[in-house]
FILUMMAR-913534 format. One record per residue: x, y, z of N, C-alpha, C, O in turn; residue in three letters. Coordinates in nm, 3 decimals. Layout:
<bavos>
<bavo n_X="X" n_Y="Y" n_Z="Z" ca_X="X" ca_Y="Y" ca_Z="Z" c_X="X" c_Y="Y" c_Z="Z" o_X="X" o_Y="Y" o_Z="Z" residu="ala"/>
...
</bavos>
This chain:
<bavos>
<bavo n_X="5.696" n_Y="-2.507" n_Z="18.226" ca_X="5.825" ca_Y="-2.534" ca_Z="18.288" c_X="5.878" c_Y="-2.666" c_Z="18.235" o_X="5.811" o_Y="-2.761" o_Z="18.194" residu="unk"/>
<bavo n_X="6.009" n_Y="-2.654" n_Z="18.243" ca_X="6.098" ca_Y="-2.765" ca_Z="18.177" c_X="6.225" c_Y="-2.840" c_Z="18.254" o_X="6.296" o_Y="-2.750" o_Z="18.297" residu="unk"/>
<bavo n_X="6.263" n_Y="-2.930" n_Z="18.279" ca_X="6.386" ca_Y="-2.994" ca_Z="18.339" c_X="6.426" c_Y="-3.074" c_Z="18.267" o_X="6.349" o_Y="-3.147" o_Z="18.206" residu="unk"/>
<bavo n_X="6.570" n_Y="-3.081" n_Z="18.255" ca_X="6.642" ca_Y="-3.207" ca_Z="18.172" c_X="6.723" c_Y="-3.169" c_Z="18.240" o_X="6.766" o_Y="-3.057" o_Z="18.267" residu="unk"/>
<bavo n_X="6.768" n_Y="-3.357" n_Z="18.299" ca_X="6.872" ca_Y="-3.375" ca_Z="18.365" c_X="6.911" c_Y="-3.481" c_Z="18.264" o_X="6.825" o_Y="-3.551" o_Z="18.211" residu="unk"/>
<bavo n_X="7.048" n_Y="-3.497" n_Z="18.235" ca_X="7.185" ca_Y="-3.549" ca_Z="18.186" c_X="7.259" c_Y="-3.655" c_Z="18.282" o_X="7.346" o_Y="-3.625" o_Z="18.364" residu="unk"/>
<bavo n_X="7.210" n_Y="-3.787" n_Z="18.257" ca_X="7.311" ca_Y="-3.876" ca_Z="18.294" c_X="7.366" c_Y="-3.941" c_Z="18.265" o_X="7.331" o_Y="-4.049" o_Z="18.217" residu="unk"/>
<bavo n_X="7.479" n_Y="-3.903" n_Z="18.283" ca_X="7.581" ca_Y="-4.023" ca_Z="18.210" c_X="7.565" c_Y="-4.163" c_Z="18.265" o_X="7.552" o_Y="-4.186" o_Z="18.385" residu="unk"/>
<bavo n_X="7.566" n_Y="-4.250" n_Z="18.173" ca_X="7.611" ca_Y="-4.411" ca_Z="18.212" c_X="7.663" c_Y="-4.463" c_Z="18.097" o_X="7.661" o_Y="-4.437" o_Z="17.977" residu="unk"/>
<bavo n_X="7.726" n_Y="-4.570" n_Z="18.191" ca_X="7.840" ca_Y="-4.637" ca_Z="18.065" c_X="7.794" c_Y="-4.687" c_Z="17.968" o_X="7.706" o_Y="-4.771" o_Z="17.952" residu="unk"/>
<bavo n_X="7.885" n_Y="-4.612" n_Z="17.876" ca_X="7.861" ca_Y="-4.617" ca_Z="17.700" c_X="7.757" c_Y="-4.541" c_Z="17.671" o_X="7.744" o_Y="-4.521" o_Z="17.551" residu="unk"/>
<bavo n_X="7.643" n_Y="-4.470" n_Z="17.772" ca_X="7.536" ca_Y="-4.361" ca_Z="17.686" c_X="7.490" c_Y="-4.248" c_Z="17.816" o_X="7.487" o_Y="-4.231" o_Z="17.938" residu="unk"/>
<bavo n_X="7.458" n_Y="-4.188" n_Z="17.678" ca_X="7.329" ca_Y="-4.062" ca_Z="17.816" c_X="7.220" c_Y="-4.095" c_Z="17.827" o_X="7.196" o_Y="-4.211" o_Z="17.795" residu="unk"/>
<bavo n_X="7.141" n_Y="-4.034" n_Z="17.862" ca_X="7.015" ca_Y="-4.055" ca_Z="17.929" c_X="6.994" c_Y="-3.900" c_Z="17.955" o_X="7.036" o_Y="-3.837" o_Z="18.052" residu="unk"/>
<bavo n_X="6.930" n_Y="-3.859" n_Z="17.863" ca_X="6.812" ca_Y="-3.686" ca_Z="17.875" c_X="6.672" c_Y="-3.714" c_Z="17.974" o_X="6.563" o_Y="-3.732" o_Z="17.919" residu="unk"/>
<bavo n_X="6.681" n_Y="-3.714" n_Z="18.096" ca_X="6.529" ca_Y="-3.733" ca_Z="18.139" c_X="6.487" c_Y="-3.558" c_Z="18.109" o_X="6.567" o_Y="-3.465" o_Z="18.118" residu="unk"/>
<bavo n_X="6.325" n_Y="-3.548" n_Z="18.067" ca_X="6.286" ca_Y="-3.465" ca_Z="18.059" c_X="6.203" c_Y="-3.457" c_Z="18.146" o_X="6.176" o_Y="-3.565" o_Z="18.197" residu="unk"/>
<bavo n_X="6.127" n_Y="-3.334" n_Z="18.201" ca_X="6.009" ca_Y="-3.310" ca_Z="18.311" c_X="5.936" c_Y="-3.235" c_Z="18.253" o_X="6.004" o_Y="-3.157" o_Z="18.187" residu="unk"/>
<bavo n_X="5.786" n_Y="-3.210" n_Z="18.237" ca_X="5.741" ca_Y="-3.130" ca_Z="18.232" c_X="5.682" c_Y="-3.103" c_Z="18.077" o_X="5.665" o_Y="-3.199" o_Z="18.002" residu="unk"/>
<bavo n_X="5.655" n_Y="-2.973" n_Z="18.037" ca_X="5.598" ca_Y="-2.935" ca_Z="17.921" c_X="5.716" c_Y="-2.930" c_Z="17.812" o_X="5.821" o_Y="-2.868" o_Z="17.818" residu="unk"/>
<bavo n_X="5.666" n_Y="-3.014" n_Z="17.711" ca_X="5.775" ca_Y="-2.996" ca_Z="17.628" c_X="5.715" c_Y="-2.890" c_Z="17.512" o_X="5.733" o_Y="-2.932" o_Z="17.398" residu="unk"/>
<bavo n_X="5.652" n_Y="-2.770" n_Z="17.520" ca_X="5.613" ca_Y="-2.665" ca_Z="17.440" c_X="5.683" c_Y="-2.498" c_Z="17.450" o_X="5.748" o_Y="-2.451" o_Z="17.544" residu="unk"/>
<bavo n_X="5.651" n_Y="-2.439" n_Z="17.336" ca_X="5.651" ca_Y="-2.294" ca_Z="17.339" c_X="5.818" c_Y="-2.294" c_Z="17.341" o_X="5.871" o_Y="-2.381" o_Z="17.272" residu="unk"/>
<bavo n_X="5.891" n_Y="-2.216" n_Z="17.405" ca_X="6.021" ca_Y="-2.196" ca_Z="17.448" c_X="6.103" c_Y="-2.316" c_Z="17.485" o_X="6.221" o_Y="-2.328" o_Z="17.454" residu="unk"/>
<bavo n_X="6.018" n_Y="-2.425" n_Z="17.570" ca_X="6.077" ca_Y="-2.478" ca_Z="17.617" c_X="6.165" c_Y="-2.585" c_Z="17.515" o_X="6.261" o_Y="-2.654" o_Z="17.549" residu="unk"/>
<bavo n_X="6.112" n_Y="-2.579" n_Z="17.400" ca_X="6.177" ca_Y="-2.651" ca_Z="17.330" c_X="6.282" c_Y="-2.618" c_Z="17.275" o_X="6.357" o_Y="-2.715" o_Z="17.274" residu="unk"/>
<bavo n_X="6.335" n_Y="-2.517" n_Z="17.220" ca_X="6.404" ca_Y="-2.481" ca_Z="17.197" c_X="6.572" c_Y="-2.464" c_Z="17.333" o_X="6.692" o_Y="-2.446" o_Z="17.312" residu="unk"/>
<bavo n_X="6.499" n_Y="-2.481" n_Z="17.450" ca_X="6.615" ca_Y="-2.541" ca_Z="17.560" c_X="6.617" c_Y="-2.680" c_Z="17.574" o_X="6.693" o_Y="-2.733" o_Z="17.655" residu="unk"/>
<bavo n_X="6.534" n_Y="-2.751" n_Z="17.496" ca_X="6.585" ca_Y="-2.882" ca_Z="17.522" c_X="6.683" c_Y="-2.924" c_Z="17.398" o_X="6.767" o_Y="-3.013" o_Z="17.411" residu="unk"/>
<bavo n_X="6.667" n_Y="-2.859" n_Z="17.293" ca_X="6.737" ca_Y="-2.889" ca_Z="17.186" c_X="6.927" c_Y="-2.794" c_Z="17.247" o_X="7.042" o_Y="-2.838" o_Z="17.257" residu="unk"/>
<bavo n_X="6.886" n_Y="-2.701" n_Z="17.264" ca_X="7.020" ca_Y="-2.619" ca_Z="17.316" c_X="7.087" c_Y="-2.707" c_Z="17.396" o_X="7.209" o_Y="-2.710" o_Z="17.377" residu="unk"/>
<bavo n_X="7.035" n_Y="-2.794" n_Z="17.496" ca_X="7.083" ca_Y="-2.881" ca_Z="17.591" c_X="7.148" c_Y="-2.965" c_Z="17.490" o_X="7.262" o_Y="-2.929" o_Z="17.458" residu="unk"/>
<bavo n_X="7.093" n_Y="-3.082" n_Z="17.424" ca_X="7.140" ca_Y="-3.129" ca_Z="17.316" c_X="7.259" c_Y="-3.126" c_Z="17.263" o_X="7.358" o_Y="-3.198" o_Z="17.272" residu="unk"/>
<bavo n_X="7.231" n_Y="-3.019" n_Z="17.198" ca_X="7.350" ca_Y="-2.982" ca_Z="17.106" c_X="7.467" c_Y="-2.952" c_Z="17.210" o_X="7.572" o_Y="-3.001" o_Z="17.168" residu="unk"/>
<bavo n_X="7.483" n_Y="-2.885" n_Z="17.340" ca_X="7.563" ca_Y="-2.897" ca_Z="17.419" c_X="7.653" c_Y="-2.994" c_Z="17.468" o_X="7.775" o_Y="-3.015" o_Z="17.471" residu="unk"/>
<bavo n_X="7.548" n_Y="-3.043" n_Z="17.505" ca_X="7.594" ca_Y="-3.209" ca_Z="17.600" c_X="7.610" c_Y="-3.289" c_Z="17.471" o_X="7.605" o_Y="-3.404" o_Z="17.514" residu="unk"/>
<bavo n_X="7.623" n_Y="-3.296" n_Z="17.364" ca_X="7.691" ca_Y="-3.374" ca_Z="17.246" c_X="7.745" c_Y="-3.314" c_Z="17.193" o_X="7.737" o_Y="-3.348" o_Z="17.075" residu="unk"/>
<bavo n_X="7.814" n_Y="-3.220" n_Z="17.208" ca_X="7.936" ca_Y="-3.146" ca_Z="17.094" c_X="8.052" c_Y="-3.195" c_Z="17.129" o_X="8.076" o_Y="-3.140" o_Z="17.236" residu="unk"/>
<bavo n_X="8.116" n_Y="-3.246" n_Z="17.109" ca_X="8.279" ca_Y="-3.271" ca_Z="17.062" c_X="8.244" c_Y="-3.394" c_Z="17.158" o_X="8.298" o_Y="-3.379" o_Z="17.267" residu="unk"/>
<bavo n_X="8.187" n_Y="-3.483" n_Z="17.152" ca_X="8.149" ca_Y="-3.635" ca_Z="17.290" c_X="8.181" c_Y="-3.720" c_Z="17.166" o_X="8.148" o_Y="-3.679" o_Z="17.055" residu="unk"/>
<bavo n_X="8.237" n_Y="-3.825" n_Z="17.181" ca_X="8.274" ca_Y="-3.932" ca_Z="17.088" c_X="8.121" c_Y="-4.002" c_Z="17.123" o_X="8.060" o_Y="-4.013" o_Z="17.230" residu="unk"/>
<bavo n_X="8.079" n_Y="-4.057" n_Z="16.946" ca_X="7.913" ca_Y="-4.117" ca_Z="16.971" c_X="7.885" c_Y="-4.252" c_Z="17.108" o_X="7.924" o_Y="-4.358" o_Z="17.156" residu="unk"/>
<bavo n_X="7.810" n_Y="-4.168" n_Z="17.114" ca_X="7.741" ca_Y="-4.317" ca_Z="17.237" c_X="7.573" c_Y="-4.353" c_Z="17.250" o_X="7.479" o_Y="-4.277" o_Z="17.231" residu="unk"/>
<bavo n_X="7.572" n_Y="-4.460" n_Z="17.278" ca_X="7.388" ca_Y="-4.427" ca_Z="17.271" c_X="7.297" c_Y="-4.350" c_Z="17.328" o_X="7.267" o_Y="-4.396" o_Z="17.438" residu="unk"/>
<bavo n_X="7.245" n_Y="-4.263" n_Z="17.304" ca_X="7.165" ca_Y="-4.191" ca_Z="17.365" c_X="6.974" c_Y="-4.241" c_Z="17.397" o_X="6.897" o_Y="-4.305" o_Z="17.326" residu="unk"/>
<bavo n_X="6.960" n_Y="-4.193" n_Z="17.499" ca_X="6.802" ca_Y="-4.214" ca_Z="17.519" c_X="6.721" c_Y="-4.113" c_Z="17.591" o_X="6.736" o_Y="-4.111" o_Z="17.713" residu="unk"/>
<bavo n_X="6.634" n_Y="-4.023" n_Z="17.533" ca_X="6.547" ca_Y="-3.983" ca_Z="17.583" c_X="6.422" c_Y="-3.962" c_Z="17.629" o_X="6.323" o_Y="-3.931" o_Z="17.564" residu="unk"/>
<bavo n_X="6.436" n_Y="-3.992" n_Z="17.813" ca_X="6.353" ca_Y="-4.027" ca_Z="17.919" c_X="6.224" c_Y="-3.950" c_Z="17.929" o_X="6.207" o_Y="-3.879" o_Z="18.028" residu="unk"/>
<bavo n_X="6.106" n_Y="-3.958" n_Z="17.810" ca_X="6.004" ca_Y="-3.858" ca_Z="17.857" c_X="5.877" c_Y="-3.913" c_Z="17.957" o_X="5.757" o_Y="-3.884" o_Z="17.953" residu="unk"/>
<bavo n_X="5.948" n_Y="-3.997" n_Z="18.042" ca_X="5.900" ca_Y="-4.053" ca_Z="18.165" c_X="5.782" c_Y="-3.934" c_Z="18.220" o_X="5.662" o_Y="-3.952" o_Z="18.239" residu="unk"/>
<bavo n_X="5.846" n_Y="-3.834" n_Z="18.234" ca_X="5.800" ca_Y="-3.686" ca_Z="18.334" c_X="5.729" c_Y="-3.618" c_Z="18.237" o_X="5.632" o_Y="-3.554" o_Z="18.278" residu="unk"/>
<bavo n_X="5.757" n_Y="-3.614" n_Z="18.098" ca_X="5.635" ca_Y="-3.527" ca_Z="18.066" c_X="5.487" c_Y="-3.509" c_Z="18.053" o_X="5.413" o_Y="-3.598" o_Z="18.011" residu="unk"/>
<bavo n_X="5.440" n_Y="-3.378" n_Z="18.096" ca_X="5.294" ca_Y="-3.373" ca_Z="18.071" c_X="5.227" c_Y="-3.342" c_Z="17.931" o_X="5.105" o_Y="-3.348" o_Z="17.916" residu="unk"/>
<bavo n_X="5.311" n_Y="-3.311" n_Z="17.833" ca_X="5.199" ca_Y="-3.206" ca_Z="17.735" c_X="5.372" c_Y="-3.197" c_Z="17.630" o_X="5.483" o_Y="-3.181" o_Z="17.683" residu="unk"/>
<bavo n_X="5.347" n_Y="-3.212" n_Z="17.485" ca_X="5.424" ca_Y="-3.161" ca_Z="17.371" c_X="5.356" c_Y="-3.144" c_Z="17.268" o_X="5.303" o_Y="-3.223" o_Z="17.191" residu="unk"/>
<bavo n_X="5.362" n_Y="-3.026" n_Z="17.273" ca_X="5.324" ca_Y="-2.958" ca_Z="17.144" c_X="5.403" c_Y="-2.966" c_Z="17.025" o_X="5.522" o_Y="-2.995" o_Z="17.034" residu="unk"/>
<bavo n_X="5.320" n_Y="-2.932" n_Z="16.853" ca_X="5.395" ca_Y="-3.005" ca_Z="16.763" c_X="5.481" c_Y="-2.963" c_Z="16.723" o_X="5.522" o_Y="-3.016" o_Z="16.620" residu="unk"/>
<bavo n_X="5.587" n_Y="-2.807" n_Z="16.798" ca_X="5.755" ca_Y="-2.800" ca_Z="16.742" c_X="5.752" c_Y="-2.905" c_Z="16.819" o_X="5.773" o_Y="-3.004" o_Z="16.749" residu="unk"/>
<bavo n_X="5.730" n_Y="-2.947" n_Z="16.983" ca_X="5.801" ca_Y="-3.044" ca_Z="17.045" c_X="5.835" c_Y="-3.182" c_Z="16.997" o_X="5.946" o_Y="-3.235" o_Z="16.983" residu="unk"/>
<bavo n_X="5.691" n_Y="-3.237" n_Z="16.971" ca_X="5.713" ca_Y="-3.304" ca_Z="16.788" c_X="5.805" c_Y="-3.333" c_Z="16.762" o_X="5.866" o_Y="-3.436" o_Z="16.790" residu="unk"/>
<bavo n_X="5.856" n_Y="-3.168" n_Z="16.649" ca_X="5.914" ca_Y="-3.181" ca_Z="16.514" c_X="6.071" c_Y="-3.205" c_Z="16.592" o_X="6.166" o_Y="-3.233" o_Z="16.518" residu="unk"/>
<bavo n_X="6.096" n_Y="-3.195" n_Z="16.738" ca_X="6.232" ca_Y="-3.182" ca_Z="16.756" c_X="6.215" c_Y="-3.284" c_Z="16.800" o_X="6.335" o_Y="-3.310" o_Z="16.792" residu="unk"/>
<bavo n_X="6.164" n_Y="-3.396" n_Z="16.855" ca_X="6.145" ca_Y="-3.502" ca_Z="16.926" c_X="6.175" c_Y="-3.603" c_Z="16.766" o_X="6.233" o_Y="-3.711" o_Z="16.775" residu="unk"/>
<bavo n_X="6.146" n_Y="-3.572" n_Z="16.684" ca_X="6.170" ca_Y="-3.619" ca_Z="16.575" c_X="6.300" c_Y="-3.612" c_Z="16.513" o_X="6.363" o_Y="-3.702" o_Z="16.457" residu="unk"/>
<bavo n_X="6.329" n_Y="-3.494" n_Z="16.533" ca_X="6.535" ca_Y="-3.455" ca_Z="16.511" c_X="6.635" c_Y="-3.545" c_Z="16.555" o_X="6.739" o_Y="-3.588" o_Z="16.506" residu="unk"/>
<bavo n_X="6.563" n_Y="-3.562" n_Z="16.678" ca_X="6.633" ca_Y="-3.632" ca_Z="16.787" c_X="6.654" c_Y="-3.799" c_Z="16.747" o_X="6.758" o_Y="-3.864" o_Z="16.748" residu="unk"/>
<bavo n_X="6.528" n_Y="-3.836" n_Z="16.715" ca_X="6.499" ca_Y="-3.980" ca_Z="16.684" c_X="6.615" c_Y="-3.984" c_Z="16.552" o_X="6.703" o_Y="-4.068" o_Z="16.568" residu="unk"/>
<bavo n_X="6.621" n_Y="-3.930" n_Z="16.469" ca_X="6.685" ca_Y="-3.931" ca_Z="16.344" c_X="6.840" c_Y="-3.917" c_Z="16.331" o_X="6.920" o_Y="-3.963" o_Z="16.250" residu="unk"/>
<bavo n_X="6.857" n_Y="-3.825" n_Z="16.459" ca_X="7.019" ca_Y="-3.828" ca_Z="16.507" c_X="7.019" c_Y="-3.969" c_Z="16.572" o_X="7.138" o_Y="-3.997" o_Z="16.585" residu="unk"/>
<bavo n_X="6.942" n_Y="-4.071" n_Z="16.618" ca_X="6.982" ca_Y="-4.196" ca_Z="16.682" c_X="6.949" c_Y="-4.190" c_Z="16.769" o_X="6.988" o_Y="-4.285" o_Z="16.837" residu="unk"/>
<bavo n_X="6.854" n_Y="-4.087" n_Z="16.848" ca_X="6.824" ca_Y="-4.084" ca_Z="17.025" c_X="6.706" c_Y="-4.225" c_Z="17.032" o_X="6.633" o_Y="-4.256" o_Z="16.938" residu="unk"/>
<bavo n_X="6.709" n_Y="-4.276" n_Z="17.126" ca_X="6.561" ca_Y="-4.369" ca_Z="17.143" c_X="6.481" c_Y="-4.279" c_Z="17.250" o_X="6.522" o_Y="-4.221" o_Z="17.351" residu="unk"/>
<bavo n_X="6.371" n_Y="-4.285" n_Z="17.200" ca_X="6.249" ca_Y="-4.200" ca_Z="17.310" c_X="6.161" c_Y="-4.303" c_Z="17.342" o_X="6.108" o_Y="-4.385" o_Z="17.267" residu="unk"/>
<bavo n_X="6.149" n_Y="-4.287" n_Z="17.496" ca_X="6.070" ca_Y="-4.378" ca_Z="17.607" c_X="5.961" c_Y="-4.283" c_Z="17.673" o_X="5.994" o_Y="-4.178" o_Z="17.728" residu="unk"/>
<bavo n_X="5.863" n_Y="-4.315" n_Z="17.665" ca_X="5.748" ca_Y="-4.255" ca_Z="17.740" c_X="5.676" c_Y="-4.409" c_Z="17.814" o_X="5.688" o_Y="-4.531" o_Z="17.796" residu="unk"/>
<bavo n_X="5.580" n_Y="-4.296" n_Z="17.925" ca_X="5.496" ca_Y="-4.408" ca_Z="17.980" c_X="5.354" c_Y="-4.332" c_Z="18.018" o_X="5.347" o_Y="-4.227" o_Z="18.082" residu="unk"/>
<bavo n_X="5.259" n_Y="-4.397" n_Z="17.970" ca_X="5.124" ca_Y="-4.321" ca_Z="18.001" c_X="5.110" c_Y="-4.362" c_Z="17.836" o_X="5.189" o_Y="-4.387" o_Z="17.744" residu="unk"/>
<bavo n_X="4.957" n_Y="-4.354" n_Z="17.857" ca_X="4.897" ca_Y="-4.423" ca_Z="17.712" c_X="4.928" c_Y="-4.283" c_Z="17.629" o_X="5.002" o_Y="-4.325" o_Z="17.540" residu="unk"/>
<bavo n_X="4.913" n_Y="-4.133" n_Z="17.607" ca_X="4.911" ca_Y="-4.025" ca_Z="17.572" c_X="5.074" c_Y="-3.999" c_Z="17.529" o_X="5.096" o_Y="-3.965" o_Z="17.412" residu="unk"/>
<bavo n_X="5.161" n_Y="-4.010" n_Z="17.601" ca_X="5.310" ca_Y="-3.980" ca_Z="17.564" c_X="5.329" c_Y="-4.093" c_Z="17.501" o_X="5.387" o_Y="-4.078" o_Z="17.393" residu="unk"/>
<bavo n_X="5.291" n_Y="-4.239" n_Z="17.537" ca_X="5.359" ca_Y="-4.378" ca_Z="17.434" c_X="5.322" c_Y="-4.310" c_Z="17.297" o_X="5.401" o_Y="-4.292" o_Z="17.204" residu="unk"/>
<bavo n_X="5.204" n_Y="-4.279" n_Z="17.300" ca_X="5.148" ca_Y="-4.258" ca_Z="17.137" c_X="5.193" c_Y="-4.166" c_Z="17.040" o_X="5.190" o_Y="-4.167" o_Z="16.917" residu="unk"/>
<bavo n_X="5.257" n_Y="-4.051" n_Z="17.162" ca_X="5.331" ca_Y="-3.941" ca_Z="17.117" c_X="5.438" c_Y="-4.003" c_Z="17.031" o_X="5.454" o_Y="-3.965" o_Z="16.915" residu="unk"/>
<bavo n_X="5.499" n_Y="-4.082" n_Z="17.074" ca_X="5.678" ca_Y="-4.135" ca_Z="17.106" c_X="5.584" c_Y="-4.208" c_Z="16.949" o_X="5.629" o_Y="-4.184" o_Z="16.836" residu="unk"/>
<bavo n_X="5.502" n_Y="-4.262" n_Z="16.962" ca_X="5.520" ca_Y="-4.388" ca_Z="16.817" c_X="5.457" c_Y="-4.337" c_Z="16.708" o_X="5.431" o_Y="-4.401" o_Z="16.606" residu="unk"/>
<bavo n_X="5.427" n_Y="-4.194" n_Z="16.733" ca_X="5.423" ca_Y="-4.135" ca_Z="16.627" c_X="5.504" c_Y="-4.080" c_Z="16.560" o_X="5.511" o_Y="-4.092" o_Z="16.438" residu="unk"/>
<bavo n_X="5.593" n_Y="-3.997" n_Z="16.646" ca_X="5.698" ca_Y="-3.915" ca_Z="16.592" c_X="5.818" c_Y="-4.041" c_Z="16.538" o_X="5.905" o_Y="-4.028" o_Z="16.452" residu="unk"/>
<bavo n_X="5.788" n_Y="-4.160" n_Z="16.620" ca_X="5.910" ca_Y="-4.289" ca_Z="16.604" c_X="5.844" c_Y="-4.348" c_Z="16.390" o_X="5.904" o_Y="-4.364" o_Z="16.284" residu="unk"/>
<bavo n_X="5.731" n_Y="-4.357" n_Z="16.425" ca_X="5.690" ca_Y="-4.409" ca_Z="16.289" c_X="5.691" c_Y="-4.283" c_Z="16.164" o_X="5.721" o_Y="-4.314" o_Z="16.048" residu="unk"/>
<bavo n_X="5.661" n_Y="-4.166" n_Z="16.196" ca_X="5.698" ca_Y="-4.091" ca_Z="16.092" c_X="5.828" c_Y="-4.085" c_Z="16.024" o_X="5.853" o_Y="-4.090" o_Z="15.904" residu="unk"/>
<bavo n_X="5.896" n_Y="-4.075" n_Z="16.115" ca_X="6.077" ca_Y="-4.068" ca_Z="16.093" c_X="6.096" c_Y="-4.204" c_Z="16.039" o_X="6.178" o_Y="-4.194" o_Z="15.948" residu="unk"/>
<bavo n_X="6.068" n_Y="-4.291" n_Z="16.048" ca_X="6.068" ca_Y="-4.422" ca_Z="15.989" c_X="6.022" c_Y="-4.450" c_Z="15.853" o_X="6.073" o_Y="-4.521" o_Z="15.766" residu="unk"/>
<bavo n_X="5.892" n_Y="-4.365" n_Z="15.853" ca_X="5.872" ca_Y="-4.322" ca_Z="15.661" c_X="5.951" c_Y="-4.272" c_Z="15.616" o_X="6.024" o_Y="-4.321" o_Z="15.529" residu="unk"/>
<bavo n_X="5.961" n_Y="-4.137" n_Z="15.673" ca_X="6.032" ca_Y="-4.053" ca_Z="15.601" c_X="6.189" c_Y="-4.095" c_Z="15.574" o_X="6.263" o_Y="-4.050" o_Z="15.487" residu="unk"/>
<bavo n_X="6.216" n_Y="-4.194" n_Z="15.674" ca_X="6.379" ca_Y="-4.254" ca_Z="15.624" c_X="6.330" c_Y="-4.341" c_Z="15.458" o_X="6.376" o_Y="-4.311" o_Z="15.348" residu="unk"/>
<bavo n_X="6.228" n_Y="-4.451" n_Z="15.485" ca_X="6.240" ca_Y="-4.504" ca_Z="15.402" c_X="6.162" c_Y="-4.504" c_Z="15.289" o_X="6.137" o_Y="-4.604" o_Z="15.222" residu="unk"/>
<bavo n_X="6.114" n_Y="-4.365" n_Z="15.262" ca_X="6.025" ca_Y="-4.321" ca_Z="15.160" c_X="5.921" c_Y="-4.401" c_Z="15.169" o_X="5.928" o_Y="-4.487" o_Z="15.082" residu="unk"/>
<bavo n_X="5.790" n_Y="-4.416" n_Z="15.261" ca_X="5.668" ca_Y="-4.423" ca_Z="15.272" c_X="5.593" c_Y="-4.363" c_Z="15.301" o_X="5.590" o_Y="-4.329" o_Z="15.419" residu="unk"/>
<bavo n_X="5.469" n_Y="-4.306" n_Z="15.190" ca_X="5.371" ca_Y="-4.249" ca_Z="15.252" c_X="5.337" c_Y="-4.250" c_Z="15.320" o_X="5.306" o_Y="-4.365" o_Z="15.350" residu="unk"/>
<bavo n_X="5.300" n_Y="-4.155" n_Z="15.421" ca_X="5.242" ca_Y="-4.115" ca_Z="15.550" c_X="5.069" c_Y="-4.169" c_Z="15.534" o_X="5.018" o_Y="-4.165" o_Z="15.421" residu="unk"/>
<bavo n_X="5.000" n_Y="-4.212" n_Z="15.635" ca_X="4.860" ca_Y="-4.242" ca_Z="15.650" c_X="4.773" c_Y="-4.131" c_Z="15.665" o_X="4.650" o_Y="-4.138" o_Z="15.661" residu="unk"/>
<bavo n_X="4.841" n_Y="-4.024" n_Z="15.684" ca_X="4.750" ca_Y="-3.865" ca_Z="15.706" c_X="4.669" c_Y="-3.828" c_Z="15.626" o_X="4.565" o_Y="-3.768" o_Z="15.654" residu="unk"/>
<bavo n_X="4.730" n_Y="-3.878" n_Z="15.456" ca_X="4.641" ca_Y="-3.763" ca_Z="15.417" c_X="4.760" c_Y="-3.700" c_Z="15.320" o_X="4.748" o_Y="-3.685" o_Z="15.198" residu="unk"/>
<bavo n_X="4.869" n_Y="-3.668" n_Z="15.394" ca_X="4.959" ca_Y="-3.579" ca_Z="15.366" c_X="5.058" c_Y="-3.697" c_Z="15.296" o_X="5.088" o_Y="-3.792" o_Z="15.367" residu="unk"/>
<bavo n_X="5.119" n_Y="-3.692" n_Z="15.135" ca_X="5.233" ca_Y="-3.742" ca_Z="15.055" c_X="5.158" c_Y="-3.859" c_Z="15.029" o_X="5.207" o_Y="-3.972" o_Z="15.037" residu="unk"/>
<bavo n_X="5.025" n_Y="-3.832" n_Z="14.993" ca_X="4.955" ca_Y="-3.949" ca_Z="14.885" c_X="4.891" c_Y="-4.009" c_Z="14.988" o_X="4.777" o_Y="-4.037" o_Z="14.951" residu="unk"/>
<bavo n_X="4.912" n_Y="-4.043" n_Z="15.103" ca_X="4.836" ca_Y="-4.222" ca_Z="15.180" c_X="4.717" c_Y="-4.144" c_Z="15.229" o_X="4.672" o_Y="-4.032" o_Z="15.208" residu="unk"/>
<bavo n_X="4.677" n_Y="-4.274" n_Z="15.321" ca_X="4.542" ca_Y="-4.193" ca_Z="15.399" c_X="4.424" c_Y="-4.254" c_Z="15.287" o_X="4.455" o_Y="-4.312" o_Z="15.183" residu="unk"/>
<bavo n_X="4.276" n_Y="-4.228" n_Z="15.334" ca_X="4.160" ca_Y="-4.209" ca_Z="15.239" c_X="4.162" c_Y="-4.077" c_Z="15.218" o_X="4.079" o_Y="-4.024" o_Z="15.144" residu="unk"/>
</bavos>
């Protein structure tokens, strides 16, 4: 199960999410998204994964979309921070052409 609530405040939104960000559910958080920002003159956005328990790696790969369109992602709990500074530091290579530490595009041992 999934919740995103949408709040507006001045000059930005705020996506809080609840819950599992996997399977289906991702694909309604991105639908939300693209909704609640179509024809909106830009503002800052931030998404609240305060509430989530569990993202799996489409949740990831869209949590990463997001970061790259300009969203900031906030977690709290040692497990979601790590989530958030992973998907935050990948997108950060991949903007500025640095090998990844994986393994994967040369880095890593």
């Amino acid at each position: 199960m999934l919740r995103v609530t949408v709040h507006e405040e001045t000059g930005s939104l705020r996506f809080e999410v609840e819950g599992r960000l996997a399977g289906a559910w991702v694909q309604e958080l991105q639908l939300c998204w693209r909704s609640t920002l179509a024809g909106r003159p830009r503002s800052a956005v931030l998404v609240d994964l305060k509430g989530v328990t569990f993202i799996d790696d489409a949740g990831k790969d869209l949590l990463a979309q997001l970061h790259r369109a300009g969203a900031t992602l906030t977690a709290s709990g040692v497990l979601m921070r790590a989530v958030v500074t992973q998907v935050t530091q990948a997108t950060a290579r991949a903007h500025n052409g640095t090998p990844g530490t994986d393994g994967r595009n040369g880095g890593g041992r």
